[in-house]
KOLSE-21116 format. One record per residue (C-alpha): residue in three letters; x, y, z. Coordinates in pm, 1 decimal. Each point is the difference from the previous one (the first is absolute). Layout:
! KOLSE-21116
node code: ala | px: X | py: Y | pz: Z
...
//
This chain:
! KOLSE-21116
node code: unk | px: 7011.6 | py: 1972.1 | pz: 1275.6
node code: unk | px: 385.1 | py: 27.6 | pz: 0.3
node code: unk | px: 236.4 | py: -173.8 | pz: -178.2
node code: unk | px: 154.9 | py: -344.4 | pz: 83.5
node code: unk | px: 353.7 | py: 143.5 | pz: 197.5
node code: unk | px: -144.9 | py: 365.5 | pz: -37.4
node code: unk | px: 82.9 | py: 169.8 | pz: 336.5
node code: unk | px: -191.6 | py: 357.8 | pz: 85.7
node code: unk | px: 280.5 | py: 289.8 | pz: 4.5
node code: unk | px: 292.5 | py: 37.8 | pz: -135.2
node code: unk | px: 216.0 | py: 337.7 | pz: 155.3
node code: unk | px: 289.7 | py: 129.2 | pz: -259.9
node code: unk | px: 180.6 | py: 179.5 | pz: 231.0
node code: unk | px: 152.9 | py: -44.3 | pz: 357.1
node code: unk | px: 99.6 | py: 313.5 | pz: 122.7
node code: unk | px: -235.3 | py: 121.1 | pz: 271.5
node code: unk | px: -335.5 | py: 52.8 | pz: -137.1
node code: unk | px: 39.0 | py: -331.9 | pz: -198.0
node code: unk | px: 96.0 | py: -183.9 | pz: 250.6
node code: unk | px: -276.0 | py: 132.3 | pz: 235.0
node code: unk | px: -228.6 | py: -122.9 | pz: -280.4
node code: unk | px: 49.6 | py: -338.5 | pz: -16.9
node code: unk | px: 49.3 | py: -10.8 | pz: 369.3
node code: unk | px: -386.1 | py: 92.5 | pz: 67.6
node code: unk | px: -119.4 | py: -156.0 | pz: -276.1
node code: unk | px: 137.1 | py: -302.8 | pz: 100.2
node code: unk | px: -122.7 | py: 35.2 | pz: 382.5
node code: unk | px: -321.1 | py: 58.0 | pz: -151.5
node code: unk | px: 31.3 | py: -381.5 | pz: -134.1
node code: unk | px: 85.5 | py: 44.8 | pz: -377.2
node code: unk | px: 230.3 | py: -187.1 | pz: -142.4
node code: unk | px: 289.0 | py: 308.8 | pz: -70.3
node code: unk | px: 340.7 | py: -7.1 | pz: -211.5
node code: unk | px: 268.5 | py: 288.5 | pz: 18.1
node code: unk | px: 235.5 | py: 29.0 | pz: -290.4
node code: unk | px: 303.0 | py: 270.8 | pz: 103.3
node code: unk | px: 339.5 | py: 11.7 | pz: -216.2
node code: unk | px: 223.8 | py: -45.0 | pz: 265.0
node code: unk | px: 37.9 | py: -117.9 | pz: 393.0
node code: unk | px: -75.3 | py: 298.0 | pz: 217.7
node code: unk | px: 301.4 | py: 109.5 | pz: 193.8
node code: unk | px: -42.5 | py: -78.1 | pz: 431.0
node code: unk | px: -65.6 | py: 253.9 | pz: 207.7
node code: unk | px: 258.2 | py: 95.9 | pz: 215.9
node code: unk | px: -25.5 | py: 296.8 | pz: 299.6
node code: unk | px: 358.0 | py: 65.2 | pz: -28.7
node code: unk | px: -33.9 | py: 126.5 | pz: -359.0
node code: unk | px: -351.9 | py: 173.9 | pz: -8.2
node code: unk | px: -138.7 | py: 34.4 | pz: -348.3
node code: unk | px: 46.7 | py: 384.5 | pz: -111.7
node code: unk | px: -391.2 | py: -61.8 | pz: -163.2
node code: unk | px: -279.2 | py: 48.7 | pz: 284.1
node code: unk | px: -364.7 | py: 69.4 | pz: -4.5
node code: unk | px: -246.9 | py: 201.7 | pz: 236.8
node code: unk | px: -170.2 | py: -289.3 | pz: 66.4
node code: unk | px: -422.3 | py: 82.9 | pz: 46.3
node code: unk | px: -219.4 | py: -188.8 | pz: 228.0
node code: unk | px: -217.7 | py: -161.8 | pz: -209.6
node code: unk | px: 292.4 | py: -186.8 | pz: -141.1
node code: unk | px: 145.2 | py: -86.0 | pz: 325.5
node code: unk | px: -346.1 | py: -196.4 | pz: 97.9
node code: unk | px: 53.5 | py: -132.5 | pz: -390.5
node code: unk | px: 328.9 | py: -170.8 | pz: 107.4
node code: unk | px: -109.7 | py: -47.4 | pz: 364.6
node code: unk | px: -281.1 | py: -235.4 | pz: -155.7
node code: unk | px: 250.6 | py: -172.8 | pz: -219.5
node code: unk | px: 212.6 | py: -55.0 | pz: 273.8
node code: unk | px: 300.6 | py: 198.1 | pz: -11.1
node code: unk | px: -26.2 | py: 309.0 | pz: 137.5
node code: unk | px: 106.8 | py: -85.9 | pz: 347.4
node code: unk | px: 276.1 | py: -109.8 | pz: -116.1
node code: unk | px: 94.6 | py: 278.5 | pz: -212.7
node code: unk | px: -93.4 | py: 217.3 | pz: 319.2
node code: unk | px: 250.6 | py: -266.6 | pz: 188.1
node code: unk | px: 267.8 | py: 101.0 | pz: -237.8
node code: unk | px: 34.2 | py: 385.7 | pz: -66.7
node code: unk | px: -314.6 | py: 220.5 | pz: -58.1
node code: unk | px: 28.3 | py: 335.9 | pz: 132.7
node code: unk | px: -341.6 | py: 138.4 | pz: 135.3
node code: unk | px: -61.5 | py: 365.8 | pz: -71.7
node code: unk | px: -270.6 | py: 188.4 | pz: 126.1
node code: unk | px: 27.8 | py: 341.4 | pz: -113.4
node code: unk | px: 50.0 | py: 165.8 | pz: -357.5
node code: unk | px: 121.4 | py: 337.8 | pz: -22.4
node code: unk | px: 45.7 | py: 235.9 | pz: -344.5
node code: unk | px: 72.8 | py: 293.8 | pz: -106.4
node code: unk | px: 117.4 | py: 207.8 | pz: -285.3
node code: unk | px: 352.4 | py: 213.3 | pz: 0.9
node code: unk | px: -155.6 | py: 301.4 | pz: -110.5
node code: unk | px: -153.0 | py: 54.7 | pz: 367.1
node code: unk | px: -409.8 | py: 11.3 | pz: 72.3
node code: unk | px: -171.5 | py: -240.5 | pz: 182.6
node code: unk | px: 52.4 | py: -400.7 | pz: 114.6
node code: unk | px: -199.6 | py: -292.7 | pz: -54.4
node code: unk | px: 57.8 | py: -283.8 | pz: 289.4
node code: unk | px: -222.3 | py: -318.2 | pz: 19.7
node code: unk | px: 4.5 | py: -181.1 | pz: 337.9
node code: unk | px: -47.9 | py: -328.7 | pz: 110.7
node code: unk | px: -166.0 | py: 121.2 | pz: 288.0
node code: unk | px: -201.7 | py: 288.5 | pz: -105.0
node code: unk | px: -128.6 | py: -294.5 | pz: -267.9
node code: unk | px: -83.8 | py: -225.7 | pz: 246.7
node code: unk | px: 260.4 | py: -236.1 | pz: -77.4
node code: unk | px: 318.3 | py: -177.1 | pz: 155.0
node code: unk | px: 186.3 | py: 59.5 | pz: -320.6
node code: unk | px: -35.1 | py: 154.4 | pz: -330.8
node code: unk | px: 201.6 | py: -273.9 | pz: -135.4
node code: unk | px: 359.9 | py: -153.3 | pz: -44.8
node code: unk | px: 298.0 | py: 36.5 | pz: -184.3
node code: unk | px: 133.2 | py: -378.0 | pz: -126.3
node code: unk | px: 257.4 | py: -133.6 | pz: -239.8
node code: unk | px: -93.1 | py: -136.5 | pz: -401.6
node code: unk | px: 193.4 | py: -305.3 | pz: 126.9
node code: unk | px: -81.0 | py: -101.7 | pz: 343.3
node code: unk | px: -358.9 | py: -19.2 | pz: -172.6
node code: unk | px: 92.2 | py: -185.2 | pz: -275.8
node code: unk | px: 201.3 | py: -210.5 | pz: 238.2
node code: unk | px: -287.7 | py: -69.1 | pz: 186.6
node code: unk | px: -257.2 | py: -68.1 | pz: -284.4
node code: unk | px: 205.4 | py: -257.8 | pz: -99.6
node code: unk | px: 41.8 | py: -166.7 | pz: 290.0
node code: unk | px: -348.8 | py: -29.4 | pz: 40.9
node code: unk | px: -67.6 | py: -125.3 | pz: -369.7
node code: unk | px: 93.3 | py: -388.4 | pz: 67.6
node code: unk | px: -281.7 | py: -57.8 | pz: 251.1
node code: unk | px: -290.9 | py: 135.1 | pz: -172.3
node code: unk | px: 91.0 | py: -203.1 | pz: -265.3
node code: unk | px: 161.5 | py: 246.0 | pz: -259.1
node code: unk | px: 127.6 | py: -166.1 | pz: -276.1
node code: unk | px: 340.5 | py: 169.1 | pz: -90.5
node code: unk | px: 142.4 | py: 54.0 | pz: -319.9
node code: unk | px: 347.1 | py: 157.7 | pz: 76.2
node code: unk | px: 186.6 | py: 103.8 | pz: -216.7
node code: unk | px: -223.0 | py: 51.4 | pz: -296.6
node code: unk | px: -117.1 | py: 234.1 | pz: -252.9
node code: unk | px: -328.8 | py: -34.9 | pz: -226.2
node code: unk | px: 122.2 | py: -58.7 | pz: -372.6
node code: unk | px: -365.0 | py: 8.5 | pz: -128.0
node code: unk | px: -342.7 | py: -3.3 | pz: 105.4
node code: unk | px: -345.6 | py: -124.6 | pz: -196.6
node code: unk | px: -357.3 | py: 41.2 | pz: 135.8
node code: unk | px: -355.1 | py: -106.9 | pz: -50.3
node code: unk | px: -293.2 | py: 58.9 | pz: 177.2
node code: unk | px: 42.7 | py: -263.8 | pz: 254.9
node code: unk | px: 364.5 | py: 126.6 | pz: 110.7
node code: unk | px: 368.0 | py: 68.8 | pz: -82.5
node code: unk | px: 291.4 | py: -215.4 | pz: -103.2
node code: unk | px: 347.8 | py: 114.2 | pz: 83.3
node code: unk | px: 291.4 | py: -142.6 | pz: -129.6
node code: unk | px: 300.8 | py: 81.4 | pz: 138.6
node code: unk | px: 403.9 | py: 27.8 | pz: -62.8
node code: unk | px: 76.7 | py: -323.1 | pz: 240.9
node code: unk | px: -243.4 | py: -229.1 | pz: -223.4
node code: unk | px: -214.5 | py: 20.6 | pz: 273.9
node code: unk | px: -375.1 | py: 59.2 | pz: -119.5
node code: unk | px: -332.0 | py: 110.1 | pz: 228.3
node code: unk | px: -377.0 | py: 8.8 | pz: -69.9
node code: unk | px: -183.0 | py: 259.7 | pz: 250.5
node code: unk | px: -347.6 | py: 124.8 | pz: -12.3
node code: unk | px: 138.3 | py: 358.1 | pz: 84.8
node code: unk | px: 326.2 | py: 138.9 | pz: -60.1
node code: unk | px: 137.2 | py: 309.1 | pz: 243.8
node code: unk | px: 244.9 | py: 237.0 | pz: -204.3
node code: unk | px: 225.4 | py: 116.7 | pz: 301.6
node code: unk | px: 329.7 | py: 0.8 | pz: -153.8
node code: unk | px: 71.9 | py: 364.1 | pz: 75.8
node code: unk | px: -30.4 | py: 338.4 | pz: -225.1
node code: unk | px: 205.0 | py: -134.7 | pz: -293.6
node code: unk | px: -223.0 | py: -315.5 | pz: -1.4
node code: unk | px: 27.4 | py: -247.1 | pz: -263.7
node code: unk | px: -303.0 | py: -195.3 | pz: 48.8
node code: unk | px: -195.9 | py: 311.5 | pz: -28.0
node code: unk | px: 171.6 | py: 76.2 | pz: -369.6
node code: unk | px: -127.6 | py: -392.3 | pz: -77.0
node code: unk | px: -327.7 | py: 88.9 | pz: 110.6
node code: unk | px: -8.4 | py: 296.2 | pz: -236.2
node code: unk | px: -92.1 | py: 280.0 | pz: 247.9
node code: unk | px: 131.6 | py: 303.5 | pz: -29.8
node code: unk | px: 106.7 | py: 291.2 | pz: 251.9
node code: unk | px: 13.9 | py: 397.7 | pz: -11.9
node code: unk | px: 330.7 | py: 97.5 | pz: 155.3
node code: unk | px: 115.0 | py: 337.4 | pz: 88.0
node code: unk | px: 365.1 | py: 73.0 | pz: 109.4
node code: unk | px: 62.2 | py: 199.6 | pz: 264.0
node code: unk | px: 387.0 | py: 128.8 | pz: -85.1
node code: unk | px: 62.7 | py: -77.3 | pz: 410.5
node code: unk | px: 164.3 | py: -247.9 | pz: 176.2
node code: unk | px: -56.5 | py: -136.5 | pz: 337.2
node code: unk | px: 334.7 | py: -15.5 | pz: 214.6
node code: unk | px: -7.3 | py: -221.7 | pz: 281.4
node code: unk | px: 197.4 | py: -115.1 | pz: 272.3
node code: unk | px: 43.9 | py: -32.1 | pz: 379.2
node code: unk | px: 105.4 | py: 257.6 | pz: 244.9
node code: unk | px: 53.9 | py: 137.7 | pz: 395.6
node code: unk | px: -121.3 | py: 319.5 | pz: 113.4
node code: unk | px: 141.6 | py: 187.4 | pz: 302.7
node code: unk | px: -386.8 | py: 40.1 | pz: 54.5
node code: unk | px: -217.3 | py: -267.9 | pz: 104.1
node code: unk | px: -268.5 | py: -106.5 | pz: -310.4
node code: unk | px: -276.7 | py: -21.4 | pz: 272.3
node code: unk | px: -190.8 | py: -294.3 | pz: -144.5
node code: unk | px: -83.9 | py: 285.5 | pz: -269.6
node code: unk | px: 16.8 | py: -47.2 | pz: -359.5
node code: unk | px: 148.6 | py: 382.6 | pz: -101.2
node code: unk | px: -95.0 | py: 123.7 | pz: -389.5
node code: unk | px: 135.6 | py: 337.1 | pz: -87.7
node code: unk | px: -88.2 | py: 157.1 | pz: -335.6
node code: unk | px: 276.2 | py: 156.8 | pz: -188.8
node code: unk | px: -62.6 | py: 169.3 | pz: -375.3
node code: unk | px: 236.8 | py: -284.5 | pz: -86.4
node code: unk | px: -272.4 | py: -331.5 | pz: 111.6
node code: unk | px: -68.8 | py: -65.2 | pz: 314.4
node code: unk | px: 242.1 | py: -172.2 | pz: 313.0
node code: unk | px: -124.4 | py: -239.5 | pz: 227.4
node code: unk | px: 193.3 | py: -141.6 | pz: 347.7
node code: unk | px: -225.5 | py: -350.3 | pz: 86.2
node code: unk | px: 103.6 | py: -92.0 | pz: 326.0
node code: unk | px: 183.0 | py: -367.1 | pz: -30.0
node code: unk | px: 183.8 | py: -111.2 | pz: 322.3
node code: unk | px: 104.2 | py: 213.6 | pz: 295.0
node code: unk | px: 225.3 | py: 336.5 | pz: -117.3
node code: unk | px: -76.1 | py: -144.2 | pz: -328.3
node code: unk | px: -199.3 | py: 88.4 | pz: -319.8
node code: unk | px: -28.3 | py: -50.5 | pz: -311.0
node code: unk | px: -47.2 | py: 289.8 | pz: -335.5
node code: unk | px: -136.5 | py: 16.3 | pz: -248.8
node code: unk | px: 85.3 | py: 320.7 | pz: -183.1
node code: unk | px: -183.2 | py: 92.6 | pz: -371.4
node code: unk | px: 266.9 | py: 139.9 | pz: -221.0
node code: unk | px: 48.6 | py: 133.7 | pz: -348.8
node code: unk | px: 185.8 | py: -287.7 | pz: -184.6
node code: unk | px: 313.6 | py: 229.9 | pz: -47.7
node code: unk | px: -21.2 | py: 130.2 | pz: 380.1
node code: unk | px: -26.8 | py: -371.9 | pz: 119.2
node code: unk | px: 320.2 | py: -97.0 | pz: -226.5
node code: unk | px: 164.1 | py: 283.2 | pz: 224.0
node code: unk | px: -89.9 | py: -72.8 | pz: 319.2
node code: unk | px: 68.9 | py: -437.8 | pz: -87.0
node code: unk | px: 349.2 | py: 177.2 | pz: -91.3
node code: unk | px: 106.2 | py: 158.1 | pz: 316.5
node code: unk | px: 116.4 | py: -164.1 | pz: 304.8
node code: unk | px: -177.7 | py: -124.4 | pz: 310.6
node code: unk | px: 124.8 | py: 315.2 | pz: 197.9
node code: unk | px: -147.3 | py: 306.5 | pz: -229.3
node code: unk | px: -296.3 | py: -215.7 | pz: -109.3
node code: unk | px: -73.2 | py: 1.2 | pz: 402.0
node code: unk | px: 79.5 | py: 388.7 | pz: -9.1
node code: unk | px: -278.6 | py: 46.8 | pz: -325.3
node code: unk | px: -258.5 | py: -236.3 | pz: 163.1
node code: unk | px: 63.8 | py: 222.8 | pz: 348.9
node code: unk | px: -114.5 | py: 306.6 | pz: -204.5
node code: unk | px: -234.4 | py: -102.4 | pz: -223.1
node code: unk | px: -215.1 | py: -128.2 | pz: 320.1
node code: unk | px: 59.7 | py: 307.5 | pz: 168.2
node code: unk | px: 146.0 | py: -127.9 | pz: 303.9
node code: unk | px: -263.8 | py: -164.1 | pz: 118.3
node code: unk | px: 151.7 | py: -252.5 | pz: 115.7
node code: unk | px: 360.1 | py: 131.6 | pz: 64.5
node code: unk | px: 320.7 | py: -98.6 | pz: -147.9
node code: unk | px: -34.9 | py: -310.7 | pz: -258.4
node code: unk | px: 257.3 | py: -279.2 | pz: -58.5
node code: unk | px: -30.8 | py: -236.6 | pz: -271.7
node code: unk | px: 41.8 | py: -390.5 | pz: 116.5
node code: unk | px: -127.1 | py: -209.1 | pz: -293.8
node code: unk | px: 82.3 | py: -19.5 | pz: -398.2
node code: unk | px: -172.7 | py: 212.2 | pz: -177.6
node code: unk | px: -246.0 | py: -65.0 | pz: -310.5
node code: unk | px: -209.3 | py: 184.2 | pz: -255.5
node code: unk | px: -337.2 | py: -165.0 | pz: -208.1
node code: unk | px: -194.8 | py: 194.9 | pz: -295.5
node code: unk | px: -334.0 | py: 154.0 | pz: 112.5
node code: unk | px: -308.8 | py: -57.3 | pz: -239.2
node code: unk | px: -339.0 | py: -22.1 | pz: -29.4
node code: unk | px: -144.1 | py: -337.8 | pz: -184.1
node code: unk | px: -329.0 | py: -94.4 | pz: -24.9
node code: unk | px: -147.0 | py: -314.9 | pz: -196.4
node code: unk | px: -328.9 | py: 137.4 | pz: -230.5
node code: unk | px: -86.1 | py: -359.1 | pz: 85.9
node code: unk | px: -3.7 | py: -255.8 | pz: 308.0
node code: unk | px: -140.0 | py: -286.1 | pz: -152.9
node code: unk | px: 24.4 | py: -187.7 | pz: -335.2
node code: unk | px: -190.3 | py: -302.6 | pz: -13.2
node code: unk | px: 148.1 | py: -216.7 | pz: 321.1
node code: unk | px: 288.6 | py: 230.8 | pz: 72.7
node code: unk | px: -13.3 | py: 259.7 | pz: 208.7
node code: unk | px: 290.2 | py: 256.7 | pz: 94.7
node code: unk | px: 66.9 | py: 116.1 | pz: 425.3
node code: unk | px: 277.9 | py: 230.0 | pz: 135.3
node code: unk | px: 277.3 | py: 131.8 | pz: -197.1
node code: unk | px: -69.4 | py: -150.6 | pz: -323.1
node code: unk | px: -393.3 | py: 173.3 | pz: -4.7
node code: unk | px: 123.6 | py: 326.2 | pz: 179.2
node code: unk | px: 299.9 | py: 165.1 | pz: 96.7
node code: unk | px: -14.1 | py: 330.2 | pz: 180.0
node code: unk | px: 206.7 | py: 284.6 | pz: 138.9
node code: unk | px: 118.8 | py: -90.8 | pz: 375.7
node code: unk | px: -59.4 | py: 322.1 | pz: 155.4
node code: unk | px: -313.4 | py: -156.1 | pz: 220.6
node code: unk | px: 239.8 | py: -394.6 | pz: 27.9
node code: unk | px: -381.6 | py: -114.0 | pz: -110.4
node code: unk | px: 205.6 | py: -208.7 | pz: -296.0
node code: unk | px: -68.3 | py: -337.8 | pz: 159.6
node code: unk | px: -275.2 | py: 75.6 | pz: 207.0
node code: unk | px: -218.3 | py: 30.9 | pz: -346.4
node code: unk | px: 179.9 | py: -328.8 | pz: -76.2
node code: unk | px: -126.2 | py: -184.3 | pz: 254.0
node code: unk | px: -307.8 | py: 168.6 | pz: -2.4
node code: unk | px: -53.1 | py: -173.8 | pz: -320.8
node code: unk | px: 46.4 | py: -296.1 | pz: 165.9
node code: unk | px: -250.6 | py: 14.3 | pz: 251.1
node code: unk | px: -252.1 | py: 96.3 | pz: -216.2
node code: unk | px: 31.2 | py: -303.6 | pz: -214.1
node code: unk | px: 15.7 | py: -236.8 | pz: 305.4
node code: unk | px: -366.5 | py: 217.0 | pz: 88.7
node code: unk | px: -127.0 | py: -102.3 | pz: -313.6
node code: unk | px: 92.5 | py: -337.9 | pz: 8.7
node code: unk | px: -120.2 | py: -52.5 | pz: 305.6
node code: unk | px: -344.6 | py: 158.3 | pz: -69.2
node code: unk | px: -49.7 | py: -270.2 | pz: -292.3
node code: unk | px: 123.8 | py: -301.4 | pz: 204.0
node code: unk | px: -273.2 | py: 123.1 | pz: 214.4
node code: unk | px: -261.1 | py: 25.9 | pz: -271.8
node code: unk | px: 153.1 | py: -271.0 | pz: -143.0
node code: unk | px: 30.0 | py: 136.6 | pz: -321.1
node code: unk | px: 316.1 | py: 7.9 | pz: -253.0
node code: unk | px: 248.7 | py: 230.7 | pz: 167.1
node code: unk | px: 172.1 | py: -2.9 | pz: -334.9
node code: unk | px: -282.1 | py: 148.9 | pz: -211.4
node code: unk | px: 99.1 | py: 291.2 | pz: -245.2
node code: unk | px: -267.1 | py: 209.7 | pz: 154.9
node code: unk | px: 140.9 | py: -39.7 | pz: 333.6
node code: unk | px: 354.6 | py: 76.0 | pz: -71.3
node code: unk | px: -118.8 | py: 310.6 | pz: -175.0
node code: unk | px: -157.3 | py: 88.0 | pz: 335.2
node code: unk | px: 295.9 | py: 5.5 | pz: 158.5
node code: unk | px: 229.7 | py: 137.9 | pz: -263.4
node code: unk | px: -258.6 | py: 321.4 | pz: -41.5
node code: unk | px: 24.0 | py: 43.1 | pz: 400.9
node code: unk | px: 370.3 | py: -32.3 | pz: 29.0
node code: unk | px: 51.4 | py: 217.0 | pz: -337.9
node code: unk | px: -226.6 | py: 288.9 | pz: 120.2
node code: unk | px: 189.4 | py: 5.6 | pz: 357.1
node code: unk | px: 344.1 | py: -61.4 | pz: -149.9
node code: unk | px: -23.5 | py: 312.8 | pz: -271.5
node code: unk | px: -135.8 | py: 219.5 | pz: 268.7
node code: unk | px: 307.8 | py: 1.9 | pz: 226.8
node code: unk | px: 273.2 | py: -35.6 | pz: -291.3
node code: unk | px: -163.6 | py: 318.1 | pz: -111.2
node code: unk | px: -48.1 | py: 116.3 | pz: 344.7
node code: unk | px: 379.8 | py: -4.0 | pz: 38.1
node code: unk | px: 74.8 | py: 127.2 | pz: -353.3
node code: unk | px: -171.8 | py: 284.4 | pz: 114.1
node code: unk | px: 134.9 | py: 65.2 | pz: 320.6
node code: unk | px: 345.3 | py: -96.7 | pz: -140.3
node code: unk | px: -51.3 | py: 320.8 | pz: -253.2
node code: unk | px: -167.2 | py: 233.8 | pz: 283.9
node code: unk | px: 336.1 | py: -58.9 | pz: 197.4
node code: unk | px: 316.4 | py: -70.7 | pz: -216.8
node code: unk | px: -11.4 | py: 308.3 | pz: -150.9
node code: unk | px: 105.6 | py: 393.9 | pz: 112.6
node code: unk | px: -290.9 | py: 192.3 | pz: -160.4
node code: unk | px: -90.1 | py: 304.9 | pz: 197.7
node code: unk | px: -356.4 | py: -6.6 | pz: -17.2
node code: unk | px: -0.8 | py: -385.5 | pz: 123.5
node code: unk | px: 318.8 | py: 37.4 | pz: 226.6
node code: unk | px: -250.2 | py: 294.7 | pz: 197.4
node code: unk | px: -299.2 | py: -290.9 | pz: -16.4
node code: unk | px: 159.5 | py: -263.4 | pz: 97.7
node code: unk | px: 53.0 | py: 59.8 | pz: 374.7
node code: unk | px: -301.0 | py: 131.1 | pz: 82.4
node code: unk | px: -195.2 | py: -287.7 | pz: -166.5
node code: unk | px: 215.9 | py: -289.5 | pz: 234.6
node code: unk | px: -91.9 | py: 246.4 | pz: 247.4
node code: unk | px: -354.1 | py: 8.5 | pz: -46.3
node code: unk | px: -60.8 | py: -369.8 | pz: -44.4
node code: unk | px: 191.1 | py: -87.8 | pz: 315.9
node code: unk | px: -292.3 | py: 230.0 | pz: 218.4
node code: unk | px: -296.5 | py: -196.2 | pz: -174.2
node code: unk | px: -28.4 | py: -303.4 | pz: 171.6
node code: unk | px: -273.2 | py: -178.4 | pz: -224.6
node code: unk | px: 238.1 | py: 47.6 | pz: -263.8
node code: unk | px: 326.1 | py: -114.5 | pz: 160.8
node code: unk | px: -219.3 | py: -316.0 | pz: 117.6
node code: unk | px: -86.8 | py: -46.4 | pz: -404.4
node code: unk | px: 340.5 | py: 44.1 | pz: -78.1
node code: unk | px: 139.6 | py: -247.4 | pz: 182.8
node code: unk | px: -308.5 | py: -283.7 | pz: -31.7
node code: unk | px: 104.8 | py: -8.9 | pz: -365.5
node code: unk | px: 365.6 | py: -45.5 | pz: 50.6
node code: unk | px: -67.4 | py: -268.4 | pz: 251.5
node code: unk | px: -244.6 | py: -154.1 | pz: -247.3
node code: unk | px: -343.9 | py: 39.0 | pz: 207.7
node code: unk | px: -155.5 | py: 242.4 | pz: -221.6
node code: unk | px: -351.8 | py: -84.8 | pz: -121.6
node code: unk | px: -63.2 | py: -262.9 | pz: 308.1
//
């Protein structure tokens, strides 16, 4: 039994994993709330936001269900079907392709914004409640749900509250669970640029003993990097201008793609691994950012994020359909041990490979080669490594 002008969820958060929450929660036919500080910027294609994601697709039919993705597809989302990488110091080459998979794409390559934009646009007809801009100033709980209060006098009662207010959450602090964090000294530049080579619908990773480089293929001639740095190498290279930053990205990707021009600002964020001990306490869970953070060497960042999504919709569903309480502690410590287990394996996963690669150890610089080598001419293993990053593994 709920209480009189109790409503179901309440998402702290609207960014893109929070946002995708209440979204299919709603569509599912709770009654949904989204609290976010302040009014997402619109999306505009003449100013493409420098943050993008490899978007997986499992998450695409996520969206495609809520009913957005075709028209994030409409907008800008470039479709890339192979993934090459390599490491500097020579050896062998690991390539995944869409059609050696059996697939029409591995994935695509889409804007932080243009899916925010289109989250929100979709909020208003599933009956979102919006609560823009707000912050929560306190929370209380009891075993029948949570009561936020928050900093525009505003107050809500929800039988669950969803924590997705990014990796420096303050709803998770309320809460009282704690994370482990581990800094990784690096920095991940970013920014847009044209190669004299064509990207080939191919997202391009090259390992360096610096942190790895990835071209993602974003429009046509044009991609976008992501290059790992040591903080006081990624000061430098923010420093320089456009015309020997293009010269340094031409050489640290080995010419690969030819001659390198820089055509967008350029930014720099603090790489990290964070991981909550905890997803749940009492009616609050944690999802994305603000229960895990991890290093963006495999773009899997959001893709985990929204994987957290979808497997609280599952479990929602499954009561509704046993019509049992979809709320129950025992339930939502179901889902937080399933989404804890997967989420720890990859940030470690990465940590590791992170180490393996950013690094100019002789013994490991001779391993490393061979190894990419080796995995890309074992087919039952490429096919495992890429059903976990497209978020089929286990089905």
């Amino acid at each position: 039994m709920s209480r009189r002008g109790q409503i179901d969820v309440a998402v702290v958060g609207g960014g893109v994993v929070g946002a995708a929450c209440a979204l299919v929660l709603a569509r599912e036919g709770l009654r949904v709330a989204l609290v976010e500080g302040r009014e997402p910027p619109r999306w505009s294609a003449a100013g493409p936001d420098l943050r993008v994601y490899a978007f997986a697709a499992d998450n695409a039919a996520l969206l495609d269900e809520a009913g957005i993705w075709k028209s994030v597809c409409g907008a800008r989302a470039q479709a890339y079907r192979r993934m090459r990488v390599w490491d500097a110091a020579g050896g062998g080459e690991l390539t995944f392709d869409a059609d050696a998979l059996g697939r029409v794409q591995l994935g695509w390559i889409v804007e932080n914004a243009l899916l925010v934009d289109r989250l929100w646009a979709a909020l208003p007809a599933a009956c979102v409640q919006p609560h823009c801009p707000a912050r929560v100033e306190a929370m209380e709980q009891d075993e029948d749900g949570v009561k936020l209060r928050l900093d525009d006098g505003a107050r809500i009662d929800a039988r669950l509250v969803v924590a997705a207010d990014g990796a420096d959450s303050g709803l998770r602090r309320l809460a009282g669970l704690e994370v482990a964090a581990h800094e990784y000294s690096q920095r991940g530049v970013v920014a847009f640029v044209e190669t004299a080579a064509p990207h080939e619908d191919t997202a391009w990773q090259r390992f360096l003993p610096t942190g790895p480089l990835a071209f993602l293929p974003f429009a046509e001639g044009r991609s976008s990097i992501v290059w790992t740095l040591p903080d006081d190498e990624a000061q430098r290279l923010l420093a320089v201008d456009d015309e020997a930053f293009g010269r340094e990205l031409t050489l640290a990707m080995g010419g690969r793609l030819g001659d390198v021009r820089v055509v967008s600002p350029r930014a720099a964020f603090p790489l990290r691994r964070q991981l909550a001990r905890d997803y749940v306490a009492g009616r609050v869970i944690v999802a994305g950012d603000a229960a895990h953070v991890v290093h963006p060497l495999a773009g899997q960042g959001v893709n985990l994020g929204l994987r957290d999504v979808a497997a609280l919709r599952d479990g929602i569903r499954a009561a509704q359909d046993k019509r049992v309480d979809w709320a129950a502690s025992h339930r939502l410590e179901r889902w937080a041990r399933r989404r804890r287990s997967e989420n720890a394996t990859a940030a470690y996963a990465f940590d590791g490979i992170n180490r393996l690669f950013s690094n100019d150890e002789m013994h490991l610089t001779l391993l490393r080669g061979p190894l990419l080598g080796l995995a890309g001419k074992l087919p039952p293993l490429m096919d495992l490594f890429w059903r976990h990053a497209a978020g089929q593994s286990g089905r």
